[in-house]
N, C-alpha and C positions, 0 to 999 in steps of 0.2 A: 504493500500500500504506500511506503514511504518513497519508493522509487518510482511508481506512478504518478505521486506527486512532486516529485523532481521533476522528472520529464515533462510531465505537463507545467510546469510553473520553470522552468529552468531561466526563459528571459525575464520572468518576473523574479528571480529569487538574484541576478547580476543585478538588475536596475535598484532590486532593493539594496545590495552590499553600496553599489556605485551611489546612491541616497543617504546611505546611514555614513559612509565616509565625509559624503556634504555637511550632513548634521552636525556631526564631530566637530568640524572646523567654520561652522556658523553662530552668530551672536545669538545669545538666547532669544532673541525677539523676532529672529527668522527660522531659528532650527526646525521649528514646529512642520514648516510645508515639506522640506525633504523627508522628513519621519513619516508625515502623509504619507509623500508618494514611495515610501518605500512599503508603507502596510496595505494602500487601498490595492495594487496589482496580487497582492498576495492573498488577498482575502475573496477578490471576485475572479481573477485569472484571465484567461483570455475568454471572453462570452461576451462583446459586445459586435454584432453583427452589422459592417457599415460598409459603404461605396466607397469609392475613389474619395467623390468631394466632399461626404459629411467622413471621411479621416482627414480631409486635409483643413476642414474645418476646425478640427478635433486637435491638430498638430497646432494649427493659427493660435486657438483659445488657449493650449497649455504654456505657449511660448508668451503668448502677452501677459498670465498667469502669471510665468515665472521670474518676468520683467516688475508686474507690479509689485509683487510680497515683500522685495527689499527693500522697491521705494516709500513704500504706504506702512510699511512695520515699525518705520523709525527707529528708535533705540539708541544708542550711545554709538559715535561712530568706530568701526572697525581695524581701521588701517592701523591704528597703533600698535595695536596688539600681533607680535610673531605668532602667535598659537590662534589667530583666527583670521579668516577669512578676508581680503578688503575689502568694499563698498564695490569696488570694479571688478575683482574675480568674480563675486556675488551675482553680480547681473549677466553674467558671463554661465556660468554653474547652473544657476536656477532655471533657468529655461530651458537646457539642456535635459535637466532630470524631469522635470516636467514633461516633458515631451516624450523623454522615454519609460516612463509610467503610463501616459494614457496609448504610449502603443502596444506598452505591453498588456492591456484590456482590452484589445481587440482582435479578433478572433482568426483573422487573414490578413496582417496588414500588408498594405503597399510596399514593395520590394522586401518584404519577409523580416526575418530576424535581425540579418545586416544592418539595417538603417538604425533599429535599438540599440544596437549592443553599442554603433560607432556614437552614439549621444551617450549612450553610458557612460563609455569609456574617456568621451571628452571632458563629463564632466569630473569623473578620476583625476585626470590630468589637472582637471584646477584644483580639486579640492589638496591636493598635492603642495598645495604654496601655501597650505597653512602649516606651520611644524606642530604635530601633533602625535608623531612618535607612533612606536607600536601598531595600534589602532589600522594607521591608515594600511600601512605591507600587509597585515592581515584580510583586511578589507579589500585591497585592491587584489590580491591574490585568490580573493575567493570570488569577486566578480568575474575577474577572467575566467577562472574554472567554469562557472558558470557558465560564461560568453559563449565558450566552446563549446561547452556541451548543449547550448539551445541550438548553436549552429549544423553543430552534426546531428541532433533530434532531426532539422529541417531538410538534412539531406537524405532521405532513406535509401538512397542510392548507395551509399557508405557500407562500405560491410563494417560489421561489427569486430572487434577484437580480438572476438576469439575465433573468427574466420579469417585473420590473416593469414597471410604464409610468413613462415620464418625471415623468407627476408626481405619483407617487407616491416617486422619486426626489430627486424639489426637497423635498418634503416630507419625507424623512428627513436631507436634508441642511441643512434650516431647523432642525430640531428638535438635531441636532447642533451645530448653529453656536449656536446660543438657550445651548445647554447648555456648552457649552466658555466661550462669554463670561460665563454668568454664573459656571460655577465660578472662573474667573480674576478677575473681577471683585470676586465674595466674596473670593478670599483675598487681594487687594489692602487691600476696605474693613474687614473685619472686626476686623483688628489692630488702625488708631486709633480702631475705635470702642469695643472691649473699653477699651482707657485712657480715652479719652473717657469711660465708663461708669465703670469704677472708680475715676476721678477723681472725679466727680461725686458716687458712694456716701460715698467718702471723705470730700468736704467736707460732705456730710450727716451724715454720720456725727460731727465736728468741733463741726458748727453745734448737734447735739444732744448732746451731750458738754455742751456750753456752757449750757445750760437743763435745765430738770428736774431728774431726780435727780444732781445731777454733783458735783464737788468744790468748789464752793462755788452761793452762793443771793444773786443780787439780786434785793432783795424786788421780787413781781411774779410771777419768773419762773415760779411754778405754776400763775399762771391760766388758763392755757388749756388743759394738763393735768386742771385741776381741772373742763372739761366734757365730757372725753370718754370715750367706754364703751367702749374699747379694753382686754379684758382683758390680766392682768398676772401675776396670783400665783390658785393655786386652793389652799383652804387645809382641810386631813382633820384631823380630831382635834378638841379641844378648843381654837376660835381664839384667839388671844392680841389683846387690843383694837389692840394697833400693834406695828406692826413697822420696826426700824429699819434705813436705808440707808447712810445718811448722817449721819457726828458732823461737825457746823462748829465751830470756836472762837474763829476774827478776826473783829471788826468792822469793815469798813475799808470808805469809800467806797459806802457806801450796800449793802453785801451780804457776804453769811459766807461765809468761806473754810475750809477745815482747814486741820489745825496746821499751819504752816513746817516743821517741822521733827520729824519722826516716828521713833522707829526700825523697824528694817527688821522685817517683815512676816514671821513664824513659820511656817515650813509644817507642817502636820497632815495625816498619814497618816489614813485612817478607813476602816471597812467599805464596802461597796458599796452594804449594805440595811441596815439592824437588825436583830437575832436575833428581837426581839418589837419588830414594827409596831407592836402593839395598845398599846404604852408611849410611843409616842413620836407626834409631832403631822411631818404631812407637810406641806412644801410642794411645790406643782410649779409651775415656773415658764414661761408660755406660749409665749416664744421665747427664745433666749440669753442666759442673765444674766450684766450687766456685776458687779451683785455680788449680794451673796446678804441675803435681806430678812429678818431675825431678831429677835425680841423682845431687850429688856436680861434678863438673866438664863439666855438658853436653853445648856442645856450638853449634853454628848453629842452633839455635832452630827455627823451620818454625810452625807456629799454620795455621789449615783448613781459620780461617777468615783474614789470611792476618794480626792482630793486635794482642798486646800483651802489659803487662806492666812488669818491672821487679823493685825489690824495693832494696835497698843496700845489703841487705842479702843474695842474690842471688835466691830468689823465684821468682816465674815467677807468674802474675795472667790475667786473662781476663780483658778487659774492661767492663763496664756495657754494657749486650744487646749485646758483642760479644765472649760470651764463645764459644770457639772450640772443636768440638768433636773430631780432630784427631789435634796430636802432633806429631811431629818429633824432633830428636835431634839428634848429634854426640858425642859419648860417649867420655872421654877422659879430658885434661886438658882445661879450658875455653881460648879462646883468647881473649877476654875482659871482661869487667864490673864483674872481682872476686868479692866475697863479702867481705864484708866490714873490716877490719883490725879490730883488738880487741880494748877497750878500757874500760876506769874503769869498766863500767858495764860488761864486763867481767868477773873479778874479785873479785865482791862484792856474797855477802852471810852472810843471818844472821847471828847476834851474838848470837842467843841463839840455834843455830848449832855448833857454833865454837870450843868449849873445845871437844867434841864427834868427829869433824874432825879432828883435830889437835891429837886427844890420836889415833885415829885411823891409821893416820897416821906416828905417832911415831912408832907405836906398828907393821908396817908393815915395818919397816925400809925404809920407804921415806926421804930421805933428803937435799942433795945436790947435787943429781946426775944429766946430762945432763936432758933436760928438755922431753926428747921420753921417757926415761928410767923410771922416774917416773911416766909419764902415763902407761907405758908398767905392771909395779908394782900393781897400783891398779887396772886396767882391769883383770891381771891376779888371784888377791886376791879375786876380787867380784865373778869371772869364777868359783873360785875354791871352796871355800867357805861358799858360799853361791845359794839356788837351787831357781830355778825360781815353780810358784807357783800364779792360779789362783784366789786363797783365802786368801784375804790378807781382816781381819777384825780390821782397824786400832782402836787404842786405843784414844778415842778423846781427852785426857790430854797428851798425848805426840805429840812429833814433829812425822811427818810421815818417815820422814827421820834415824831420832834419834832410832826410833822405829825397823824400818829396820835396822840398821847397828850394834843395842846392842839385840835386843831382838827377834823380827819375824825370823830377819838374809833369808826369801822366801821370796818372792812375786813376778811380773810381770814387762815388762819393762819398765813399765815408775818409778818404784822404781830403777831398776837399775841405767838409767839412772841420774836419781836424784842424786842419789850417787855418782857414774862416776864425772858428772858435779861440782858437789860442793865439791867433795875430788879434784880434780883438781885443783880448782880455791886454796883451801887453801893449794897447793903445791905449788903454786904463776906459774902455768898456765889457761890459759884464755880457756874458752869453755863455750859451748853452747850448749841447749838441741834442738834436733830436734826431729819433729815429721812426722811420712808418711807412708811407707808401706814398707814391704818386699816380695820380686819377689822369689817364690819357684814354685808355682803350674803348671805344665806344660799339655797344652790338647794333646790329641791324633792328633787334630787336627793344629798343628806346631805353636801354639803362648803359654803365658805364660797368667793364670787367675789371677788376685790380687781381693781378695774376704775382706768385711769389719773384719772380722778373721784375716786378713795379718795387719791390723794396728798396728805400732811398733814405738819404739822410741828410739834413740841412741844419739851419741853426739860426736858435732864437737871441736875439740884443735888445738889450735895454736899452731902447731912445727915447727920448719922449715923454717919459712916464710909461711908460708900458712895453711890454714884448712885443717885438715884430720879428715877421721872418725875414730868414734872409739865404739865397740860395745859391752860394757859388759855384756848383756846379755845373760846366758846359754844356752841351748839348755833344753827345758821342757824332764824332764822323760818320760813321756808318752804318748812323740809326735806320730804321729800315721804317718810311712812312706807311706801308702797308700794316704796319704795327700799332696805326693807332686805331683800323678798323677789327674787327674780328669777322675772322673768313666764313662761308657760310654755313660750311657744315659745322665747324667748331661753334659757329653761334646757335645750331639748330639742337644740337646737344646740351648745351648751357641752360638753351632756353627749357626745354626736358625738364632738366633739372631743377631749375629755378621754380618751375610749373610744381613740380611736386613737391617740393619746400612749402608752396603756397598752400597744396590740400593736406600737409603734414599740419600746416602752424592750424587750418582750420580746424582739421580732429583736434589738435591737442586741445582749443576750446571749447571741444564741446564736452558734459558732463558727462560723466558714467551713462546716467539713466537714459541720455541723450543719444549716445552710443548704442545701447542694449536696445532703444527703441527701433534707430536705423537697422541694427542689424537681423532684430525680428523681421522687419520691414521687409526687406530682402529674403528672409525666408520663405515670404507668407505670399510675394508676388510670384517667387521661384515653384511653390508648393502650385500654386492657383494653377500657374502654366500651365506643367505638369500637367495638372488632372485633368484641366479644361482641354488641352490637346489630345490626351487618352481619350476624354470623353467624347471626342469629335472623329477621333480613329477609329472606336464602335462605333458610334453610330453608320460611320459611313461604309463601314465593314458591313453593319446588318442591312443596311439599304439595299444593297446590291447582291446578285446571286451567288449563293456561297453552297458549296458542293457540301454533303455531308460527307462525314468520312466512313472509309467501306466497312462493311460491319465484321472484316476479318481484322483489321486494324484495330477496332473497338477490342474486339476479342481478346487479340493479344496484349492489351493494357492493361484488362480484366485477369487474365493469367500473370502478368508480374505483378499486380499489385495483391495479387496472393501470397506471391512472394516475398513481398515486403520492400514493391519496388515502385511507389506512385510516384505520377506522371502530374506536377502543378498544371493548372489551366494556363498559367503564362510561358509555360516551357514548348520552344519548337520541338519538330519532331528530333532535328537533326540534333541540338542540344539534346535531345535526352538519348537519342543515340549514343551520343559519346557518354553521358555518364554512366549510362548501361556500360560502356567498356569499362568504367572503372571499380565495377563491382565484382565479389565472388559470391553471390548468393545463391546463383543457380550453378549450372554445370556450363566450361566455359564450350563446349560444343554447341550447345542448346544458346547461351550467351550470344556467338558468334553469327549464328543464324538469326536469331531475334535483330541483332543490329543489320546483317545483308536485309533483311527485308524493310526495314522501315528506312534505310538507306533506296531501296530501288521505290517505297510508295512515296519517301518525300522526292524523287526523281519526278516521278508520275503524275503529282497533284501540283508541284509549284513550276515543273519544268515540260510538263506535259508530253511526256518520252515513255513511252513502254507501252505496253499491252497489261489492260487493266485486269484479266482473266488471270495473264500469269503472275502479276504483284498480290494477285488476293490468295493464289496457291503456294506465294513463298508466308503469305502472313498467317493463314489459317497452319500451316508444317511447324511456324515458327512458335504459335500460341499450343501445340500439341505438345513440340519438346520440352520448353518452360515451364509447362505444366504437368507433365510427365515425368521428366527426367530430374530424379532428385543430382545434388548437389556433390558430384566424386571430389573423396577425400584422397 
C-alpha cells in the first residue's frame, strides 16, 4: 500500500521536499504558503481533471499567487538575515513552488512530469541561498529521488531493475561511481582554488592600483595605457576637453604622489537622476569606477547611487560597495566645496632639479612678470620647442625631468606635465599635476568615446585666485585625425553595448515585486500561446478528414499495454517506436517485429507508401507475438 502511494504521489511527494526546503528558509510571515503547497498535493494527488487552457489558467493563478504572498504578508524584512531567505529570492521561489503544486493536482498535465519537477527543482536552487545547514542536503536529496522516480513512473517504456541485463547494470553503476567521485572531488578542489583565484584577482588588482590612474605617477607609467582601445568613460552632452582623476602634489623620487596629508573626505547625498537631463552633461562609466572622472569646475554632481564622497582637491570618489555607473554634472564654475587653496607643498621641488629649473628659466626670460604671464611663457616654450613622442627611453642616472628639458627635449605627457609643474613652482607659482582623460573621440552615434589611449595628464596653477588648467602638451605628429571619429563597426558594437547598460541601469530600478510581476508576465503570455496555438492545431486537425487508425494497429497497443507498455495520446507513432527499442519487457524477437510494423504503418498513413493489406498482416503477426510470447531470460 505504501509503495502504491509513492508511485502514485511521487511528483507530489519532490514538490512537497522542494516546498518544505522553501519553508525552512522563509520568514515566518511567508512560511505558511510553501507548507500549503507542500501538504495540499499530498492530500488530494493528482485528481483534478483539466484542458490545455483551464491548466494554463491554473499555472497563470498559482504564479501571480506566488508573487502576491511575499508582497501582501509583510513582516520584518529579510535580507539581513544569512539563515533566510531575501525579499528577491522570495519572489523568485514562491511562484515557482506554487506552480509546481497545482500541477502536481492535476491528473494529465501539459508536457507531463518534466515541467514539475524543472519548477521544483528551481525552486531548490533558490531556497539554497538561505544557509540553513542540514535540513536543506536532506531535503534537496530526497526531492531529486523523488524527481526520478515520478519520471520513470511516466515512462512505462522503462524496464524495470530487475529486468536489466548485467551490463547495463555495470553501466549504471560506472556512471554512479564517475558521479559520486567527481562531486566529492569538486568539493574537495574547489575551495583552494576559489583562494587561489581571488588571490591572484587580488594581486592584480594591487599591481594595477600601482600604475595608471592611481594615487601617485612615475613618469612612464601611462604608456602602455596610452595604446590601448579598451573603452572607459562614454560621455552625453556637451564634452568637456578633460576630465580629471587624479590631483598629485609631491615630487619625490622620480614620480607624483598626492598630498600626505588630506582631510577626510565629505560625503554628499544627491538625487538618483537629474530632474532635467537635458541641463546637465552624463557620464557612464564602462565597468566599476574606482573614482569618478570630472572636469575642474563641474558642480551639481548627481551619481546613479544616490552617494558620493568628494576629498579637498576636488575629486569626486564612490563609496565602498556604491560605485555609480552613470554620473551627471553641470559644466561650468563650482558653487561650493572648490578645491583646496595652495600651500607649501605646492611649491616644493627637488633640489637636485633646481639649478636645470632655474637656468631654464633664466634662459626663457621668466622673471618678474605678472604671475598668468609667466605660466603663459613656459606653456608656450614647452609647445614650441619641444615635440611630444611615445619613446621616451629614460637614462637611469639622470633625473627624468632633467633629462627631458636638457637632453630627450620628446616625450609624452606626463613629461610635459612634469615640467609645466615644476618650472612653475620654481617661478614661485603653485601647481599641481593632474591626471585623467581627454574627450576627442566622437560616435556616429551622438555621444563622445574616452578609450584607455585618451589617458593624459596636465596641470593645474594658481592664478587669479583660483585653479586653472593649463596644458603643455603638443599635439603628436602623427596623430591620426580618423581618430577622432569612431569607425562604424566599432561604433555599432559600442552602441550594443551602451544599449544594454541602459536596460541593465532600468532593471536594476525596478523593485523585487516589480521584477517577479514582469516575469510572471512573461510566463503567462508564453503559457497562453502555447495553449491557444495547440488549441487551434485540434481544432483544425478535427475539421478536416482524419483516417482512423487500422484496427490491427489498435490491436497491437492493446497487447503492449498488457504489457506494461502504454502509448500517451501525444506520442507519434515513430516516437514510441523507438522507445519500444529501448525496452526488455517483452521478448526482443517479438520486440523487433512490433517496431518493423509500426515503422512500415507510420510509412503508410503519413507517407502514403505501401499496401494497406500487407501493413495490417505485419500489425495483427506483431500484436500475436507481444502477446504470446513471454519475455526469454
Amino acid at each position: 500500500m505504501i509503495a502504491a502511494f509513492v508511485r502514485s504521489r511521487a511528483v507530489s511527494l519532490a514538490v512537497a521536499c522542494a516546498a518544505a526546503a522553501v519553508a525552512v528558509g522563509s520568514p515566518p510571515s511567508t512560511a505558511w504558503f510553501p507548507v500549503l503547497c507542500a501538504i495540499l498535493p499530498l492530500l488530494l494527488g493528482p485528481r483534478l481533471e483539466l484542458d490545455r487552457l483551464a491548466q494554463a489558467g491554473l499555472a497563470i493563478g498559482a504564479m501571480v499567487l506566488g508573487v502576491l504572498v511575499p508582497r501582501l504578508a509583510g513582516g520584518p524584512p529579510a535580507s539581513a538575515r544569512a539563515d533566510l531567505l531575501s525579499d528577491r529570492t522570495l519572489l523568485l521561489v514562491m511562484p515557482m513552488v506554487a506552480v509546481a503544486a497545482a500541477r502536481a493536482m492535476v491528473s494529465r498535465p501539459v508536457y507531463g512530469a518534466r515541467v514539475t519537477v524543472a519548477a521544483a527543482i528551481v525552486a531548490l536552487t533558490g531556497a539554497g541561498r538561505a544557509l540553513i545547514g542540514w535540513p536543506y542536503v536532506v531535503l534537496f536529496s530526497l526531492s531529486l529521488g523523488f524527481s526520478l522516480f515520478a519520471l520513470r513512473v511516466e515512462d512505462q517504456a522503462r524496464p524495470a531493475a530487475r529486468e536489466l541485463s548485467p551490463r547495463h547494470l555495470i553501466a549504471i553503476g560506472f556512471v554512479a561511481l564517475v558521479s559520486l567521485s567527481s562531486m566529492f572531488g569538486l568539493s574537495r578542489a574547489l575551495p583552494p582554488l576559489h583562494d587561489a583565484l581571488i588571490a591572484r584577482l587580488a594581486a592584480r588588482w594591487e599591481q594595477m592600483g600601482r600604475t595608471g590612474l592611481s594615487e601617485n605617477m612615475q613618469l612612464g607609467a601611462l604608456e602602455g595605457m596610452l595604446q590601448s582601445d579598451e573603452v572607459v568613460l562614454r560621455v552625453r552632452g556637451e564634452p568637456p576637453p578633460l576630465l580629471r582623476s587624479v590631483v598629485l602634489v609631491q615630487y619625490v623620487a622620480r614620480q607624483w604622489n598626492a598630498m600626505s596629508e588630506i582631510p577626510p573626505r565629505e560625503v554628499v547625498e544627491t538625487k538618483t537622476r537629474p530632474d532635467d537631463p537635458a541641463a546637465f552633461v552624463e557620464i557612464e562609466h564602462a565597468s566599476e569606477p574606482r573614482r569618478y572622472s570630472l572636469p575642474l569646475g563641474a558642480s551639481d554632481v548627481v551619481v546613479s547611487t544616490g552617494i558620493l564622497q568628494r576629498d579637498a582637491l576636488g575629486v569626486h570618489h564612490p563609496p565602498a560597495g556604491f560605485g555609480a555607473k552613470r554620473v551627471w554634472f553641470k559644466p561650468g564654475e563650482p558653487d561650493a566645496a572648490v578645491p583646496l587653496g595652495p600651500g607649501p607643498q605646492d611649491l616644493r621641488f627637488p633640489e637636485s632639479v633646481a639649478p636645470t629649473l632655474h637656468a631654464t628659466l633664466a634662459s626663457w626670460g621668466v622673471g618678474d612678470q605678472p604671475a598668468r604671464e609667466r605660466v603663459a611663457i613656459i606653456e608656450e616654450r614647452l609647445r614650441s620647442d619641444f615635440t611630444y613622442s611615445l619613446d621616451f627611453d629614460a637614462d637611469s642616472r639622470m633625473e627624468p625631468v632633467v633629462e627631458f628639458l636638457t637632453v630627450r627635449r620628446s616625450g609624452h605627457c606626463e613629461y610635459f606635465a612634469s615640467a609645466m609643474a615644476l618650472l612653475a613652482r620654481a617661478a614661485r607659482v603653485p601647481s599641481r599635476v593632474v591626471a585623467g582623460y581627454r574627450v576627442s573621440e566622437v560616435s556616429p552615434f551622438g555621444y563622445s568615446i574616452v578609450r584607455e589611449r585618451d589617458a593624459h595628464s596636465w596641470v593645474e596653477v594658481w592664478v587669479d585666485g583660483r585653479w586653472q588648467t593649463v596644458d603643455a602638451t603638443p599635439a603628436a605628429p602623427e596623430a591620426d585625425p580618423s581618430r577622432l571619429k569612431t569607425p562604424t563597426t566599432s561604433a555599432l558594437v559600442d552602441a550594443l553595448r551602451t544599449a544594454w547598460e541602459a536596460v541593465d541601469d532600468w532593471l536594476g530600478e525596478r523593485t523585487p515585486f516589480e521584477l517577479a510581476l514582469m516575469l510572471v508576465g512573461l510566463f503567462a503570455v508564453l503559457i497562453l500561446y502555447r495553449t491557444l496555438r495547440g488549441r487551434r492545431a485540434v481544432a483544425k486537425l478535427r475539421g478536416g478528414p482524419v483516417d482512423p487508425p487500422l484496427p490491427a494497429f489498435a490491436e497491437l497497443i492493446r497487447a503492449l499495454e498488457a504489457k506494461g507498455i502504454a502509448r500517451e495520446p501525444s506520442l507519434t507513432i515513430g516516437s514510441f517506436a523507438d522507445r519500444l527499442r529501448q525496452t526488455e519487457r517483452i521478448d526482443p524477437a517479438a520486440r523487433d517485429q512490433a517496431i518493423l510494423a509500426m515503422q512500415e504503418y507510420e510509412t503508410l498513413r503519413y507517407g502514403a507508401k505501401g499496401d494497406e493489406g500487407a501493413v495490417a498482416g505485419l500489425l495483427e503477426r506483431a500484436a500475436r507475438a507481444v502477446g504470446g510470447a513471454p519475455r526469454s531470460t
